[in-house]
Structure formats: structure tokens, C-alpha cells
N, C-alpha and C positions, 0 to 999 in steps of 0.2 A: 401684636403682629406675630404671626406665626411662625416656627423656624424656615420654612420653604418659603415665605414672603422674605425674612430677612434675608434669606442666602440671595436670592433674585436682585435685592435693593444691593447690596455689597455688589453682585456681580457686575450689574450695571453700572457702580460708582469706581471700580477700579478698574473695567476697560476702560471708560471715559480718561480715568487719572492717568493710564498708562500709554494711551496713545501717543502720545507725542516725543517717548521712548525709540528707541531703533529696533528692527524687525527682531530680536530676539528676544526681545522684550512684547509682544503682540501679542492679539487677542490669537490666535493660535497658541503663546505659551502659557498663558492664562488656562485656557479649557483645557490644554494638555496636562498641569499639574495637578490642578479640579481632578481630572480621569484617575490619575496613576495614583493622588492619594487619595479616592473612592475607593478602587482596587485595593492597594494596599491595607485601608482599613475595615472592609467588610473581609477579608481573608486573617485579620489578626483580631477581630473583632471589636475594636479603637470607637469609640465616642464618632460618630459619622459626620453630625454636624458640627463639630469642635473639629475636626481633621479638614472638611470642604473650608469654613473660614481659615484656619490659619494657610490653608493649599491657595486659600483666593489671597490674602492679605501678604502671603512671603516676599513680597518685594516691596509693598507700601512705605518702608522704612529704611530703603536700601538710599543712601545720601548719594551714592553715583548717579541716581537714577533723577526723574523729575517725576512729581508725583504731587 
């Protein structure tokens, strides 16, 4: 599988995981940290697809959360 298939397969495994979170938790904040750390890492030059995973995974493990 290719990095842009995996990024796609993760994407769509953690809106599904994260929906039933409350609105600030939502696919809105999902795509907004995706953006900001793309941003951040093509301007520091950062590993691109190691920065989108950890930006899609940041809350996967968070025990407040349901997930």
C-alpha cells in the first residue's frame, strides 16, 4: 500500500472512531490539524507523511475521549 493509500485508510478509520466524540472533537478538527501540521511541516521541512499520521492519530489515545 502506498503512503497516500495509507494516509486515506487511517483518515477514514479515525473520523469513523471519532464521531461519536463531541463537536470539538469532529471531522472539522480532524482536517484542521491534517492542514496546520502540513503547513507547519513543508515550511520546516519535517518527514510529511510521519507529521499527516501523527496530525490524524493525536487524539486516538486520548482516554477522555471514546475512540
Amino acid at each position: 500500500m502506498n503512503g497516500e493509500r495509507f494516509l486515506t485508510k487511517t483518515r477514514e478509520y479515525v473520523l469513523q472512531a471519532m464521531r461519536e466524540n463531541d463537536s470539538a472533537h469532529d471531522d472539522s478538527h480532524i482536517y484542521r490539524v491534517e492542514k496546520i501540521a502540513v503547513e507547519l511541516a513543508r515550511k520546516s521541512g519535517a518527514d510529511l507523511f510521519r507529521t499527516q499520521m501523527l496530525a490524524l492519530l493525536h487524539e486516538m489515545n486520548d482516554d477522555k475521549l471514546k475512540s
